[in-house]
N, C-alpha and C positions, 0 to 999 in steps of 0.2 A: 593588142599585146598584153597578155598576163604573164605573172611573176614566174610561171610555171614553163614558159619560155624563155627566161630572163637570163640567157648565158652568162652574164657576167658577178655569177654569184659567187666564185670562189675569190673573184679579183678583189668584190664587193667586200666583203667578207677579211678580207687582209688589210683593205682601205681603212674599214671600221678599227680592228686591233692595233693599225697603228696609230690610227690618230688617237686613241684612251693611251697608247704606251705610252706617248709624245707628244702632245698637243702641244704641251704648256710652251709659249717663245717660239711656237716654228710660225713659221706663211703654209702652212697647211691650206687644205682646200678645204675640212672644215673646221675651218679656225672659229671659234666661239663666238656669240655675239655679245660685247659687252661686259666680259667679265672682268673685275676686280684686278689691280698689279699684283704681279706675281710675287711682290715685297708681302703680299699679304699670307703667304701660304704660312702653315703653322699658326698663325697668331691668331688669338682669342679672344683677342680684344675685341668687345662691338662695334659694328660699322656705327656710323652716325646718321645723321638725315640726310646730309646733302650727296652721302652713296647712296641712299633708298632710290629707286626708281621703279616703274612699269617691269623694266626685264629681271629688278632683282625681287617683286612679286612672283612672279614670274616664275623663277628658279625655287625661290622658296616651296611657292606650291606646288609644282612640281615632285620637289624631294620629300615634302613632308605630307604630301597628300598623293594624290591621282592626277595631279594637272588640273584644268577648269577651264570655263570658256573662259572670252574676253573679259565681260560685264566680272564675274569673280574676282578675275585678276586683277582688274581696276580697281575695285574695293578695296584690295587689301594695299596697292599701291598708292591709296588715298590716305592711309594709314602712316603713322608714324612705324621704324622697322620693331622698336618694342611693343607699339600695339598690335602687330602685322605678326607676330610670334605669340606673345600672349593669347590671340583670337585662338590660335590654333592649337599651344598646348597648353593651355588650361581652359577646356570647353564643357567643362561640367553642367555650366546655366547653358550651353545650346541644348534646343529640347529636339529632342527622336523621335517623340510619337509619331511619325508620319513611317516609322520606320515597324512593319511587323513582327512579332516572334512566327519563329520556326514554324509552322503548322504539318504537325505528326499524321503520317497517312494510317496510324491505327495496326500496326505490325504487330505490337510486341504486346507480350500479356507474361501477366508472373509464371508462368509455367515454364518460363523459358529462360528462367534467373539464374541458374546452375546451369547455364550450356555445356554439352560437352566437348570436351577438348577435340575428337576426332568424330567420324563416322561409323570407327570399331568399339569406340569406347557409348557411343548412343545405343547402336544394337546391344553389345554384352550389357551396359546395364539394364535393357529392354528383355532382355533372355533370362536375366537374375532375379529379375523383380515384378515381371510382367506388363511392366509401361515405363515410358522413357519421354521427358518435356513433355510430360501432362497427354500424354496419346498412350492408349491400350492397344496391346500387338493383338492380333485377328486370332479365334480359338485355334487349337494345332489343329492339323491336318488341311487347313485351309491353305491353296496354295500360293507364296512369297507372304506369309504370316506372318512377316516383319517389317512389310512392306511399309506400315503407314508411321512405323518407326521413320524407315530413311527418308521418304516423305519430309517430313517434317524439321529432320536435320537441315537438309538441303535446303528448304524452302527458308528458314533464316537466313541462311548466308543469303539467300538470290535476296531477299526482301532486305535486309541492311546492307547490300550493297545498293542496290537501288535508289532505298533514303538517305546513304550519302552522296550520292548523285545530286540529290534536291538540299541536301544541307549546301553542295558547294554553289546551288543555285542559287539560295537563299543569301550564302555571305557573299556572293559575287555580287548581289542586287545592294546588298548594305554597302559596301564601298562605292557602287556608280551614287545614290543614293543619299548618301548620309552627310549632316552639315559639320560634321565629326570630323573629318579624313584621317585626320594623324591617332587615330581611334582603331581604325579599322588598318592601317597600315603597319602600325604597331601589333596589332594581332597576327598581322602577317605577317611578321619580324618575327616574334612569340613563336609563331608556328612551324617555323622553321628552326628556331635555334632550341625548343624543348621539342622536339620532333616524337612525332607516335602518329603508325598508320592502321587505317580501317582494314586491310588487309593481314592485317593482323592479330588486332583488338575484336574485327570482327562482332562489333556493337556499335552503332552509330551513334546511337544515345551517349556513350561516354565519348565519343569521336566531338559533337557535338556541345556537350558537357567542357569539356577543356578549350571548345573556340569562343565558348561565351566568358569562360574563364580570362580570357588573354582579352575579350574586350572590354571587361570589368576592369581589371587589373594593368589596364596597355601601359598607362604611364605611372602609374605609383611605383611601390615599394618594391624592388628588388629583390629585395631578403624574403618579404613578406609572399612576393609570387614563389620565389624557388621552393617556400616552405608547400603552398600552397598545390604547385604542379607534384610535388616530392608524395601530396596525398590524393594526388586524382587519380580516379579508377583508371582511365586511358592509360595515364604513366604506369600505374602499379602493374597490369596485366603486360602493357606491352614490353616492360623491362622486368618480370617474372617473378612477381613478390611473392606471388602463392609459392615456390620454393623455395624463398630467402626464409628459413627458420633456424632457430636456435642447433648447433652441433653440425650443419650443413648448409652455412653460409652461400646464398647464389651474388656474386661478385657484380653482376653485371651493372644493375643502376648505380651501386657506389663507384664504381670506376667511371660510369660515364656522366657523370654529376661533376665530376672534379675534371676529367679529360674534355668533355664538348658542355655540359652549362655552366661551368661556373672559374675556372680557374685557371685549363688548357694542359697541353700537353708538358712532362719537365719540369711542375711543380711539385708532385707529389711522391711517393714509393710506393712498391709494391707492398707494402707492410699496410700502409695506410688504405689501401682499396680492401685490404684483409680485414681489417679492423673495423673501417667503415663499413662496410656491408657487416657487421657483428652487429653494427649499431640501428641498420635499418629491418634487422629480423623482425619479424613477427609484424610488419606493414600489410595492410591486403586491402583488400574492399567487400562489400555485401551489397550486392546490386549496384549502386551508384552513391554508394557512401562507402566511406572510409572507416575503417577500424586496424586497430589494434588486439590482436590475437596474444595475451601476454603470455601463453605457454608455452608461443614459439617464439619470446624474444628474448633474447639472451640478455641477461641482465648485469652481466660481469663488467668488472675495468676493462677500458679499452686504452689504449694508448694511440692519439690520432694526430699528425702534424704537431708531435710535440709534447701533445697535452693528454695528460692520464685523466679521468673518473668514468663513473658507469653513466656514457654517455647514453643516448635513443637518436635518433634521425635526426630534430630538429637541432639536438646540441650541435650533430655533428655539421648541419648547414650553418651555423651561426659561429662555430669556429673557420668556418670554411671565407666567412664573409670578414673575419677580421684580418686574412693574410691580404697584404697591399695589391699581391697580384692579382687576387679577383676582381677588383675594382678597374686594375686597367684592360683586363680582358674584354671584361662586360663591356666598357666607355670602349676601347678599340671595334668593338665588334657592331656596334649601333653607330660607330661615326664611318666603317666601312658600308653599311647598310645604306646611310641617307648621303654621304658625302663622297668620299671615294676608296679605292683597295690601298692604297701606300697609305702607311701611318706607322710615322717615326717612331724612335724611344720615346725622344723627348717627350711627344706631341701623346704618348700612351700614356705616359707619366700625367702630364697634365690632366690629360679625360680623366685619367684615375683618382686625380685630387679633389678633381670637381664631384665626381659619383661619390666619392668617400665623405669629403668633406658636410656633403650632404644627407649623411646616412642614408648609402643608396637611394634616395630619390629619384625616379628618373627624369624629373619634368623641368629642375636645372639644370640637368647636362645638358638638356635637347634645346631649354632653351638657352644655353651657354653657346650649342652647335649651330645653331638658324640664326643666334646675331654674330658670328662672330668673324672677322673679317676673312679668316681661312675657308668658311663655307662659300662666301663670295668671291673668293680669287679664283687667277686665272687656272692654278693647278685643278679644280674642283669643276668647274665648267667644261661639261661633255666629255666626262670621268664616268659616267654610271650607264650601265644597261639597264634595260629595264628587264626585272625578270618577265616571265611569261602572262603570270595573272595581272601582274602592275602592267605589262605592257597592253593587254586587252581591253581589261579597266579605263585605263589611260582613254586609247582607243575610239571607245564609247563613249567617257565624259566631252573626249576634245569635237566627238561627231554630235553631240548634242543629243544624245541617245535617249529615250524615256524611261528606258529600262534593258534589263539584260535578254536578248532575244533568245528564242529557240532554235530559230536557225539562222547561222549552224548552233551545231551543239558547244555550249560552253566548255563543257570539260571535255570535251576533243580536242577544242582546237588549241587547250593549254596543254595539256597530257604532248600534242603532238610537239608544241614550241617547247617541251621537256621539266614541266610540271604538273602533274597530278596531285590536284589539288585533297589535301585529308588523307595522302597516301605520299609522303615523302618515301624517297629512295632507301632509307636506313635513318637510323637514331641521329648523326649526323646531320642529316637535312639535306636541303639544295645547295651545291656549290657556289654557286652566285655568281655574279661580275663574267668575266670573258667567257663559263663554262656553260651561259646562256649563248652561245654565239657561233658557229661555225657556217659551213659554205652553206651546208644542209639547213641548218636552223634557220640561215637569214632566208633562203628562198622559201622555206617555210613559214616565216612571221609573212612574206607577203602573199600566199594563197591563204591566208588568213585574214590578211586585209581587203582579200579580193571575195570571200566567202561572209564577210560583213556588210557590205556594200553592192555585191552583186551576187546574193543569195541564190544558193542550188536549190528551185523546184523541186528535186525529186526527193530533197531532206525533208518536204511536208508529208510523203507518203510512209508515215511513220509503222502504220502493220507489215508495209515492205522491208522494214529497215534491216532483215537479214538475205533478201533478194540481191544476187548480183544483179539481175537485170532491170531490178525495179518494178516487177512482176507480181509479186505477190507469193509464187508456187512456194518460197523457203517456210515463211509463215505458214502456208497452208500446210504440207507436210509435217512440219512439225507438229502443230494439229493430230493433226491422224496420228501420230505416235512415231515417225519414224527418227531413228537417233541420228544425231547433228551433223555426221557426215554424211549416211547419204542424203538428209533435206539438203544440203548444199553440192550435192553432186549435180553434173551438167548430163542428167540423162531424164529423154522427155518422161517416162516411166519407171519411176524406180521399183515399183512393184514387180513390172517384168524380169526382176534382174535377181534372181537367188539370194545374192550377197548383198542384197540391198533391203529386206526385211524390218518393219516395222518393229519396235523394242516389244510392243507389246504383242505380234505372230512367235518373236524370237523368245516370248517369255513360254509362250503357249507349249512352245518346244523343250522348257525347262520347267520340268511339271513340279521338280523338288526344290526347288533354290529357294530360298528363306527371301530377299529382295531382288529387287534389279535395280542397278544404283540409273541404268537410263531412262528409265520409268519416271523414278525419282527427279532428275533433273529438267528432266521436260514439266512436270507437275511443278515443282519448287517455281520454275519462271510463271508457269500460269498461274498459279494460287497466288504468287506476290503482285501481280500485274493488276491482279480483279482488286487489291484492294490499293493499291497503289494512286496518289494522285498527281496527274498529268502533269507533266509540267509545258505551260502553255507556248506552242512550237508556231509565235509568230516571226518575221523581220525584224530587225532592226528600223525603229521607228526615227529617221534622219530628213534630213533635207538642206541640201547644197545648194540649192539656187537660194534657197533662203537666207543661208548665211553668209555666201557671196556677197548677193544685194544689199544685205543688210552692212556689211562692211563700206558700202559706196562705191564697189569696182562699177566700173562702164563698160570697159573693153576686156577684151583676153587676157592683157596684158596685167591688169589691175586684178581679176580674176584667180592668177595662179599664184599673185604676189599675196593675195590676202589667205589662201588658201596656206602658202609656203610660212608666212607669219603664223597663221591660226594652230600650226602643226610641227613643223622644225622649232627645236632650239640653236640649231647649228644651222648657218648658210651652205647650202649646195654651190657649186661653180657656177658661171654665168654659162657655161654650156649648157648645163643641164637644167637648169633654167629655161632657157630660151627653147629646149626640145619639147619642155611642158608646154610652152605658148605654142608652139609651132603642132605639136596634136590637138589642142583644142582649138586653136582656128582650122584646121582641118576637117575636126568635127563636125563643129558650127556649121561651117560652111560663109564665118563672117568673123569679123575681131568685137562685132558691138553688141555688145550682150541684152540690151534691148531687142535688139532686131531677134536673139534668140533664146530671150526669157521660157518662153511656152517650151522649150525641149531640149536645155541643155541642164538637167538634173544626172541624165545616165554619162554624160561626155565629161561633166564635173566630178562623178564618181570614179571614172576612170584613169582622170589627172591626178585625184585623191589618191588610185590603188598605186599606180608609181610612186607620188610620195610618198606613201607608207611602206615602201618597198626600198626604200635607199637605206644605207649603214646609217646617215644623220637621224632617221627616224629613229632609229633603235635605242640614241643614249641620250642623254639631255644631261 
């Protein structure tokens, strides 16, 4: 049985949203294990030692990290709850070296620093000037003499998109990885709520640039990140500072500065998005730095929330940081992240005092929110979904994983659970909480649990990987030249077929045409592929008999209890319970797991893809 026959995914799926709507006081079936009275919700007072326990390690790491094995969890459960929070947000002396920088497959060279905006605007300035991104157009008369112009446009985009593929490889492996977690989860936090996508920025380098930014910056200064994101290249292009200039103010980052980073919707006027953007003119970048263009900044009075003089960007963030309300946005929006979606007046007020009080610091709030008794209570416990990347991540720390595999493909199988990782949906970000969750998503988180654990073969035959049939012919075709539809047409010959012509026969027929953009895009993937490096397409390196045995089980029975521990934060029903015992002695073919050490790894992974198939998998 896989998840992919799992009929009962819409029921699954409604079971989940009510138990986050309601949990808190009912006899639910999955009622929490061990959380905090529900006297505790709101309050911020810290717990003390004798609430500390195993499961409120547990929960902590959890929220503020990826989860962890047992052995982890213990640690920090050995821990007083103030040492057990301080370990994690303030890890400055934990050292990373074990942890690599990025390593560049060698794409980009300065020729390529003035990209141009389209594919009309690389040829017309190729036709003006005679070469276009450092490539000379072929003498006239030669024919598609513009050819190595398109070329060459094309071939960036296929090649940064590619290298963001391996950037999200890269920070997928630093969170399984890292002795950091609330480092790397906070960037993930970052990443979402200053949102900007490669699909648009269309340079991975600045894609890149702004996620090392977020893990520099995870927990300090507030004021000091906003100022900081307000000058990276990613932000400046992807919210269009090249035409925020002085007499033609572009609106856009100043309105969404105040509307989604910093303040929300209802605090501000239209007058003040007017002003503000006056204030951000003349912002841009030069490769991967910041500048200041001051011909196009408009230098006049502004009048912004209030307050007149000739302001510039950063004034206008640091007026922006004294109205009370940013403070409880920002503390509302990080305690909806790691705690849960409900948060009171009151309880905004509060976060707001603490961020403030603190000169936006963030590393009191957080640790204001990991001791304090409302993170522990019952309302909080089995409140959060996991998004898609934390849910995979999770995943893999809880499977004991060495590292993030290649098969499957990572950013598939998040793209597919509904985040594409370095390509948020819009400046907005990801919706979070329940809008990770429907009939479709949940059966989908579990053919993703079942493609971790019981890895599809035919995902190694990666030169196939455009073959419906796993054949190789799409690859090959494409080779020879022909364009995208028909390499994937279902006919044995596509040469025999008139309308099925190879890009470069169909060019032969267009003796006059200056490019052919499919020439082009079959070239752009080869040329980015040859320099490209691999990213290495092994398994998931796990083992379940090992961490069974190692738990002390003996029988079946002890087997899917350590298993249901090592993986739920919420108890499943004693039905379904008993049905995991009742497949795995079936398996077996015994209940004593001695007797079936040597060959119950695939029958333990299969009890595992159920589990990670239930609603309780999905929240903690």
């Amino acid at each position: 049985m896989t998840i992919r026959h799992y009929a009962c995914a819409v029921a699954a799926a409604a079971v989940l949203t009510a138990a986050i709507a309601g949990h808190a006081g009912s006899t639910h079936l999955l009622a929490a294990a061990a959380p905090g009275p529900a006297s505790w919700q709101d309050d911020l007072a810290p717990i003390t030692a004798p609430d500390w326990d195993y499961d409120s390690a547990e929960h902590l790491l959890d929220r503020a990290g990826f989860s962890g094995t047992p052995e982890e969890i213990q640690k920090l459960a050995a821990m007083t709850p103030e040492q057990a929070v301080r370990s994690l947000v303030y890890y400055d002396r934990v050292p990373t070296d074990h942890l690599p920088p990025f390593e560049h497959s060698g794409f980009w060279d300065d020729t390529l620093t003035h990209f141009p905006p389209s594919r009309p605007a690389a040829t017309e300035l190729a036709m003006k000037n005679g070469e276009s991104m450092g490539i000379r157009v072929k003498p006239e008369g030669v024919n598609r003499h513009m050819q190595p112009i398109s070329d060459r446009f094309f071939y960036w985009l296929r090649a940064t998109q590619l290298e963001t593929r391996r950037v999200s490889y890269w920070w997928a492996e630093r969170m399984l990885d890292t002795d950091r977690p609330l480092e790397e989860k906070m960037a993930l936090f970052w990443h979402g709520h200053f949102a900007t996508a490669e699909n648009k920025v269309r340079d991975y380098r600045k894609m890149l640039g702004q996620i090392e930014l977020f893990q520099r910056q995870a927990t300090g200064n507030f004021g000091e990140l906003a100022i900081a994101v307000a000058q990276n290249p990613a932000m400046l292009y992807y919210l269009d500072a090249g035409v925020n200039v002085k007499g033609a103010a572009n609106e856009n980052f100043a309105r969404e500065v105040m509307e989604l980073f910093t303040m929300g919707v209802g605090n501000y006027t239209e007058q003040d998005v007017r002003e503000g953007a006056r204030a951000f003119t003349g912002w841009n970048f030069e490769n991967l730095d910041f500048v200041v263009n001051t011909v196009h900044h408009d230098d006049a009075p502004k009048t912004f929330l209030g307050r007149t003089g000739n302001f510039d960007g950063v004034d206008v963030l640091n007026i922006i940081l004294e109205q009370p309300v940013t403070a409880e946005y920002i503390g509302s929006k990080l305690y909806r992240f790691f705690v849960r979606d409900d948060v009171s007046p009151e309880l905004a007020t509060k976060l707001g005092a603490v961020l403030r009080d603190n000169d936006y610091e963030i590393r009191p709030l957080l640790s204001t929110i990991f001791l304090s008794r409302d993170f522990y209570s019952e309302a909080s416990h089995g409140s959060h979904i996991k998004g898609p990347v934390e849910h995979v991540v999770t995943m893999l720390k809880q499977l004991g994983a060495a590292d993030v595999p290649g098969v499957p493909d990572f950013n598939r199988t998040t793209i597919a659970l509904g985040q594409h990782l370095l390509n948020p949906p819009s400046v907005a970000g990801w919706a979070q909480g329940k809008s990770w969750i429907t009939p479709a998503l949940l059966q989908e988180r579990g053919n993703v649990a079942f493609d971790y654990l019981l890895p599809n073969v035919i995902d190694f035959n990666d030169p196939n990987f455009l073959s419906r049939n796993g054949d190789g012919v799409v690859g090959e075709r494409l080779r020879r030249g022909l364009d995208f539809g028909a390499a994937i047409a279902l006919v044995d010959d596509p040469d025999d077929n008139p309308n099925m012509m190879t890009a470069f026969d169909l060019a032969n027929q267009e003796r006059d045409e200056l490019f052919n953009t499919r020439v082009s895009g079959y070239r752009a993937w080869a040329q980015a592929m040859q320099r490209l490096i691999p990213t290495p397409r092994g398994a998931a390196r796990i083992n379940l008999t090992d961490i069974v045995l190692t738990s002390g089980a003996t029988t079946t029975t002890d087997a899917v209890d350590a298993l249901l521990e090592r993986f739920l934060r919420l108890s499943v029903s004693d039905e379904t319970r008993r049905s995991f015992v009742t497949m795995l002695d079936a398996e077996l073919g015994t209940t004593d797991l001695a007797r079936a050490q040597t060959y119950m790894e695939d029958p333990l992974r299969m009890v595992t893809h159920l589990i990670m198939s239930t609603p309780e998998y999905q929240i903690n």
